[in-house]
C-alpha positions as CSV (number, residue, x, y, z in Angstrom):
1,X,23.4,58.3,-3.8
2,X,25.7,55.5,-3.5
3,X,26.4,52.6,-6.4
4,X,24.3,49.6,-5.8
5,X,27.2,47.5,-6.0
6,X,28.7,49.5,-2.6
7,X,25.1,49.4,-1.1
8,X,25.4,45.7,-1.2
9,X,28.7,45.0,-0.1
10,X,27.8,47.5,2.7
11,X,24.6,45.5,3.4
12,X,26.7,42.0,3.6
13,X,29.4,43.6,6.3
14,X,26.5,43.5,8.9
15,X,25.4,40.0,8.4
16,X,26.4,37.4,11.2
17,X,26.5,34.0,11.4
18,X,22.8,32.4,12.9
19,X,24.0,30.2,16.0
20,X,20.2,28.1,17.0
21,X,19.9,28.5,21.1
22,X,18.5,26.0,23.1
23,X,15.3,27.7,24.2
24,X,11.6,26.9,23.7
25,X,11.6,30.7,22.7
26,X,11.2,31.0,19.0
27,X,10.4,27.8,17.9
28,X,7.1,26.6,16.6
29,X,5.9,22.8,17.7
30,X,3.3,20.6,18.0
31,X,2.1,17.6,20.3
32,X,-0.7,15.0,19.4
33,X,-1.6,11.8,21.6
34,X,-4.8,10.1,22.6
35,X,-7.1,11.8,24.9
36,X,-5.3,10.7,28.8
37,X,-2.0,10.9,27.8
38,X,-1.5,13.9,29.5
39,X,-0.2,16.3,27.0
40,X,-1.6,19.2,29.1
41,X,0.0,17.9,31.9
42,X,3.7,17.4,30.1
43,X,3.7,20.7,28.4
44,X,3.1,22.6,31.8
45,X,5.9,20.3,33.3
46,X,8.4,21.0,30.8
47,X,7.9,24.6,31.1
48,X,8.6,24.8,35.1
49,X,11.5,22.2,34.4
50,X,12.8,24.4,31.4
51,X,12.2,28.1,33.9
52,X,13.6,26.5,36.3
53,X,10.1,27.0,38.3
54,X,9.7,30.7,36.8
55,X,5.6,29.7,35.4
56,X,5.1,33.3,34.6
57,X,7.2,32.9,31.4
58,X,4.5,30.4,29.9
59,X,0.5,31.4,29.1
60,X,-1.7,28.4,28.1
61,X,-4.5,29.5,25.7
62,X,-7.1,26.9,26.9
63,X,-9.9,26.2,24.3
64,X,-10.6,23.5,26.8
65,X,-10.5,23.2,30.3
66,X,-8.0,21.0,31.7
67,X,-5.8,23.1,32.8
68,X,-8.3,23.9,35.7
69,X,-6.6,20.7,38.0
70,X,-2.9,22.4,37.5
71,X,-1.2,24.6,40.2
72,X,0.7,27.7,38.7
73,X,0.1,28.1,35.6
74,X,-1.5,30.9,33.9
75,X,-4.2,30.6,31.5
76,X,-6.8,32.3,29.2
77,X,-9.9,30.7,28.6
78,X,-10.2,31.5,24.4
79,X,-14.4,30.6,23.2
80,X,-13.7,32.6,19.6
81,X,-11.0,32.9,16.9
82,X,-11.2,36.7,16.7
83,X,-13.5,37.4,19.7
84,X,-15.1,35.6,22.6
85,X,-18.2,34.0,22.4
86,X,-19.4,35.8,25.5
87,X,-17.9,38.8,27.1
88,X,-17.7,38.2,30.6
89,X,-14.3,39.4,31.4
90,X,-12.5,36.5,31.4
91,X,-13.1,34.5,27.8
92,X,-10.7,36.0,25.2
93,X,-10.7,35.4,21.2
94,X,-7.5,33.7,20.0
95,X,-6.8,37.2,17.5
96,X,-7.6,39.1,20.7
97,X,-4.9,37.5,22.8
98,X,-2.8,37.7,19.8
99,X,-2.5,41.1,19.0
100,X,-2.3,41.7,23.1
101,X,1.0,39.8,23.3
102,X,2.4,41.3,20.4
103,X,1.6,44.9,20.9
104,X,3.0,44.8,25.1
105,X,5.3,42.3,24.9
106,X,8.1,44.3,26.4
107,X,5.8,44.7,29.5
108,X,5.0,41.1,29.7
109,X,6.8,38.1,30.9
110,X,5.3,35.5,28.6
111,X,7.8,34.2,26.1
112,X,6.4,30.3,25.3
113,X,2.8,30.1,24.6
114,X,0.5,27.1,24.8
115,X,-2.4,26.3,22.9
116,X,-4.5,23.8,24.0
117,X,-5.7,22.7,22.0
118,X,-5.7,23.5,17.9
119,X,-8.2,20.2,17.4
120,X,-11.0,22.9,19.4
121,X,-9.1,26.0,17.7
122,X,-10.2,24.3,14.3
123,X,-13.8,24.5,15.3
124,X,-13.5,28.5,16.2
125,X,-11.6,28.7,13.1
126,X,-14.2,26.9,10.9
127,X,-16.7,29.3,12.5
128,X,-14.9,32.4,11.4
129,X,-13.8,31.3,7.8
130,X,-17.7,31.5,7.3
131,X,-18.4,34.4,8.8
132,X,-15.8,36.5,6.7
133,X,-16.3,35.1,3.4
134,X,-20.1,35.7,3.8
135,X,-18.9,39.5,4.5
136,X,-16.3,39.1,1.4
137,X,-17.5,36.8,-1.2
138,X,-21.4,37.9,-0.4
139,X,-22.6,35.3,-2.3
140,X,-26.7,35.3,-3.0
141,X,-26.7,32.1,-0.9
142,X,-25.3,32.6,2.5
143,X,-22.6,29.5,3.2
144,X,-23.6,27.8,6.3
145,X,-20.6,25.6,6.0
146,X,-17.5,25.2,5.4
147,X,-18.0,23.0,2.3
148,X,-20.0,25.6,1.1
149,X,-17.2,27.8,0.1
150,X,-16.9,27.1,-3.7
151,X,-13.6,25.3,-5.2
152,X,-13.2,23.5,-1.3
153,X,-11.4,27.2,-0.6
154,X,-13.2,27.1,3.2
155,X,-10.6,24.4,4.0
156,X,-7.6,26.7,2.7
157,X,-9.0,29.4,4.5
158,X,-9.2,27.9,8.0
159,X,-5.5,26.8,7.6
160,X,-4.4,29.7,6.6
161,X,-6.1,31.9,9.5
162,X,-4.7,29.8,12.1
163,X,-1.3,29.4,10.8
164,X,-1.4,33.6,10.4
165,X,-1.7,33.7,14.4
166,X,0.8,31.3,14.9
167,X,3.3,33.2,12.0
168,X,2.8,36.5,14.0
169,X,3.7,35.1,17.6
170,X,6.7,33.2,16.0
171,X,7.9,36.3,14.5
172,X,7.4,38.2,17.7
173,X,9.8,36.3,19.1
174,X,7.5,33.8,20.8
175,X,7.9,30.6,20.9
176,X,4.5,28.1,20.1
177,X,3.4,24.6,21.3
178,X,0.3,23.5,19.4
179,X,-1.7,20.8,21.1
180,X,-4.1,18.6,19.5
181,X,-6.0,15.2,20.0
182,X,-4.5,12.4,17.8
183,X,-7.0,10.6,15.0
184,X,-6.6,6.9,13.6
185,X,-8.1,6.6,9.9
186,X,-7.8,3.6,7.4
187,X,-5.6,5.0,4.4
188,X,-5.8,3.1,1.1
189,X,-2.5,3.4,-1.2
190,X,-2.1,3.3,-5.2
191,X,-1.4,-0.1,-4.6
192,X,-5.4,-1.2,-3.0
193,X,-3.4,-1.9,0.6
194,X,-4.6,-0.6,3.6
195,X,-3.8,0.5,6.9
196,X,-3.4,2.6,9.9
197,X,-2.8,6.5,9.9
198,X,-2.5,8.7,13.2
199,X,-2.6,12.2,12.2
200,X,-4.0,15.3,14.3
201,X,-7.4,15.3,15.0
202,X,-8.3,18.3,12.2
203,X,-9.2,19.0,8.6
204,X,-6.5,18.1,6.4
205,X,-5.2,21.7,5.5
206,X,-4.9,22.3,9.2
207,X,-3.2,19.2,9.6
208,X,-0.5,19.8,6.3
209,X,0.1,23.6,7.4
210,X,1.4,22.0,10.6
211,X,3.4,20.0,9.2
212,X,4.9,21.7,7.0
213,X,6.1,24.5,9.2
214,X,6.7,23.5,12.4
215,X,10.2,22.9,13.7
216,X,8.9,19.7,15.8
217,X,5.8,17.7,15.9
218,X,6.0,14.9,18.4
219,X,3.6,11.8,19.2
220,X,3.1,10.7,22.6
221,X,2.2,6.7,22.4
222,X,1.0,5.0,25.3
223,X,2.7,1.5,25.4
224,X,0.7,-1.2,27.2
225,X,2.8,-4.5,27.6
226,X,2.6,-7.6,30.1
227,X,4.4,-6.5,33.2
228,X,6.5,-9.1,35.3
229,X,3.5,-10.0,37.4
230,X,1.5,-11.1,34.6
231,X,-0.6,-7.9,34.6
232,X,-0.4,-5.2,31.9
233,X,1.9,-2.4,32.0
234,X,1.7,1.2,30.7
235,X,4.5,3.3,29.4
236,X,4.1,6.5,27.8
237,X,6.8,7.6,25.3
238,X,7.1,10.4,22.7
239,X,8.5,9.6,19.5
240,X,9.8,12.7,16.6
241,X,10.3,9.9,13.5
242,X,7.7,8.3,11.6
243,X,7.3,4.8,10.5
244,X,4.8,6.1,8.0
245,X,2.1,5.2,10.2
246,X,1.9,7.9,12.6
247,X,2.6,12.0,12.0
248,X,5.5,13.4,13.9
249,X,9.0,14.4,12.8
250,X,11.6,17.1,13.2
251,X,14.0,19.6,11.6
252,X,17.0,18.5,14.4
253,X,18.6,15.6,12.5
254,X,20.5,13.9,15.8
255,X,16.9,14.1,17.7
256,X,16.0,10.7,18.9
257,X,13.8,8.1,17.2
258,X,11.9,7.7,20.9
259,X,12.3,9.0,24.4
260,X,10.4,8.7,27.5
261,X,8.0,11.4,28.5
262,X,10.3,12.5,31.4
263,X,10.3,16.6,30.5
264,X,14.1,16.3,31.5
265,X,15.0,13.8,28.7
266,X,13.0,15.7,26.4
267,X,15.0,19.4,27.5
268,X,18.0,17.1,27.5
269,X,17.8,15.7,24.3
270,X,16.3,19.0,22.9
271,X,19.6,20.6,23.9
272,X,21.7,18.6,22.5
273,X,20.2,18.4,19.2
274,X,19.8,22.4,18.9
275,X,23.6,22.6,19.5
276,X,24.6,20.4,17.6
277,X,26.7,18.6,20.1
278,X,25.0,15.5,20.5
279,X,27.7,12.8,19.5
280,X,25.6,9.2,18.3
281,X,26.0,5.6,20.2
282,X,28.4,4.6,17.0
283,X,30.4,7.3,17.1
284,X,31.1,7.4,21.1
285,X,31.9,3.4,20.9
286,X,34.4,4.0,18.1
287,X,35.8,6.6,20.0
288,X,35.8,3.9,23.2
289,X,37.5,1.2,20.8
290,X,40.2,4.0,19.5
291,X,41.4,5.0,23.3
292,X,40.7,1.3,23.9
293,X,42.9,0.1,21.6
294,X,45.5,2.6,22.5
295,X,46.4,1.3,26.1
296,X,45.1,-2.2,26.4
297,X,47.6,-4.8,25.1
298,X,46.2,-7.5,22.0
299,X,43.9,-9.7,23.8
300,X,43.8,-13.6,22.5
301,X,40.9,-14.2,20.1
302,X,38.4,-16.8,21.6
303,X,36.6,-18.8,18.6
304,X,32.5,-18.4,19.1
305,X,30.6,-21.5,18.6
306,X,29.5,-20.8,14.7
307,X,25.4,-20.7,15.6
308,X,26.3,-17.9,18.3
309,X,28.2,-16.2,16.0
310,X,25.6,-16.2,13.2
311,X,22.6,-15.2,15.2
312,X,24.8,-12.4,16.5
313,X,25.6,-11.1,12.9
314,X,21.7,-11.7,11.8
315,X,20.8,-9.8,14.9
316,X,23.3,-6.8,13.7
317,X,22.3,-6.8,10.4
318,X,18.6,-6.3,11.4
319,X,19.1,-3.4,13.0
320,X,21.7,-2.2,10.0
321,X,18.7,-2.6,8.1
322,X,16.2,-1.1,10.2
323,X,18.4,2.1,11.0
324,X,18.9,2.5,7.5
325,X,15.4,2.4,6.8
326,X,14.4,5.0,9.6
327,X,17.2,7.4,8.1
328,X,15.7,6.9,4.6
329,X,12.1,7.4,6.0
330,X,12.1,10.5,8.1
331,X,12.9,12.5,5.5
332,X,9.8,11.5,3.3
333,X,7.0,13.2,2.6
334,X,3.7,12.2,4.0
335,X,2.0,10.2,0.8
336,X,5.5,8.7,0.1
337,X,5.6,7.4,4.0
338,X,2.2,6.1,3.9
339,X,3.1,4.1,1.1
340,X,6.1,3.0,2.6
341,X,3.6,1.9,5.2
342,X,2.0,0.1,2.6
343,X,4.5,-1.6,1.5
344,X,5.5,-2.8,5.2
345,X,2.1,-4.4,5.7
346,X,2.3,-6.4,2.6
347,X,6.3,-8.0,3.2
348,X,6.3,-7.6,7.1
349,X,2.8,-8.6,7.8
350,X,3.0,-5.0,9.6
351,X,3.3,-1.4,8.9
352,X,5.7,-0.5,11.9
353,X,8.6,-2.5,10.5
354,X,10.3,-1.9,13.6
355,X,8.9,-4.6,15.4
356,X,9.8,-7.5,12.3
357,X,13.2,-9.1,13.1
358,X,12.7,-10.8,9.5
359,X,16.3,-10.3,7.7
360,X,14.6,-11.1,4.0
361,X,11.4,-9.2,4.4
362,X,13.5,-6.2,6.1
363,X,16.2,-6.2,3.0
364,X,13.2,-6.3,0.6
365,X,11.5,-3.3,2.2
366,X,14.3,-1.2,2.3
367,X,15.1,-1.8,-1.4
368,X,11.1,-0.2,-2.0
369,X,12.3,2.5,0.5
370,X,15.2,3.0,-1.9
371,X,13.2,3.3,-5.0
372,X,11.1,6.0,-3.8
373,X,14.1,8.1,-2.0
């Protein structure tokens, strides 16, 4: 038998370096928007833009049924967590699907799988948390809801055996979009003020399980503003930081704030961020100014009329301090940014301080972003 000490240094020999690769393979995400944004729509877009056309490398479990106006892509209808509700041949249960992909995955060509969406998983979920605690607790009373699961354990429960699922696929080597509908609640901090929250449309385990462990959870906002012809315009976007008034955020650090919902910006941008080789809008004009400075001769300094010049360094600093705050803010937890949010409303008159070009108020929300970094 060898010395432990050799065992280990033996052990550490074979370790390499873990280099991230741009694929959708192996990472676990999430999407929420209101109902006709067209997250269905996107995700099965980004996937024949990502394959280059190649659909068979994507399944969509559907626990609802708009997929059914989509060319190409393959689907499972799923009407059970562990089974389907009927057995007709072509209704699966999410478990069932599950342990299929895992046990012939080197016979299958699915690699990114879809589930759309986790707001009607919940339901299936909620349905089979009762079932098996009335098998395992066998309480004299038979719990006909999830409440009814003593110490509020039910809610645990149904996190915990959808997030199992999602575990097993990610270690497989799969790689997991979660879909869900997006929720607007009123959310009273320590502090009596109140305001908006978007969050996914599900129990609040569900909805902190996600969170916590996916690699990506994106918002898709629909933007409605008065187009040129006087008539309102709509712009959908997807945003990956949080103002502390709407979930979404990521583990990439150079991910955009906001994109567009273009799948190619989003693969793009993705790319970049997973390779670390995205360089930001600072850095690339310093780099400008350096080669710049290099070969153009000294120019003559023209003096700005002093108002020009002061709204231009206002208008700087409020995006300083707005940057700053966004840098400070993404890496919050949930109750800190709602309170942040909070805290917005009250100085800003607003909870997305994004949209307050008010130097003072700004400065005096970033110092209560300070205090609670």
């Amino acid at each position: 038998m060898r010395e432990k000490g050799k065992i280990l240094m033996s052990f550490l020999k074979t370790l390499k370096a873990n280099k991230p690769v741009a694929s959708l393979e192996g990472y676990f995400m999430a999407m929420l928007a209101p109902s006709k944004f067209g997250k269905t729509t996107w995700s099965v877009d980004t996937v024949r833009e990502h394959y280059n056309g190649d659909m068979d490398k994507a399944l969509l479990l559907a626990t609802e049924i708009g997929y059914k106006t989509m060319d190409g892509v393959f689907a499972i209808p799923v009407t059970g967590f562990d089974f389907a509700e009927e057995e007709d041949g072509e209704q699966k249960g999410f478990i069932e699907v599950v342990d299929e992909l895992i046990d012939n995955k080197d016979e299958i060509p699915f690699r990114f799988i879809i589930i759309d969406t986790i707001t009607a998983l919940e339901r299936y979920a909620v349905a089979y948390a009762i079932r098996k605690a009335n098998r395992d607790d066998q309480p004299q009373k038979r719990y006909t809801d999830i409440s009814d699961i003593p110490w509020g354990k039910g809610y645990t429960l149904v996190a915990e055996h959808i997030y199992q699922q999602i575990d097993r696929l990610k270690k497989a080597g799969f790689g997991v979009l979660v879909i869900g509908h997006s929720k607007t609640k009123k959310i009273k901090n320590r502090d009596g003020y109140e305001y908006d929250y978007t969050g996914l449309n599900v129990l609040g385990k569900t909805s902190d399980i996600i969170e916590r462990e996916a690699d990506m959870i994106m918002y898709g906002d629909i933007m409605v503003k008065e187009g040129k012809d006087g008539k309102p315009e709509t712009t959908r976007v997807l945003r990956f930081r949080s103002d502390g008034n709407i979930l979404c955020g990521t583990r990439f650090r150079n991910f955009p704030a906001e994109i567009s919902n273009d799948p190619k910006e989003f693969l793009a941008e993705f790319k970049k961020a997973v390779e670390g080789s995205s360089i930001s809008k600072v850095e690339k004009v310093k780099e400008v100014a350096k080669e710049v400075a290099k070969e153009e001769p000294i120019q003559e300094v023209v003096e700005k009329d002093p108002e020009v010049q002061h709204a231009e360094e206002v208008e700087v600093t409020v995006d300083s301090v707005k940057a700053e705050i966004a840098s400070l803010v993404a890496d919050m937890e949930v109750a800190t940014k709602r309170e942040c949010a909070g805290k917005f409303k009250e100085v800003l008159g607003q909870a997305d301080y994004r949209k307050s070009n008010d130097l003072d108020a700004l400065q005096e929300a970033l110092e209560f972003v300070k205090s609670l970094a």
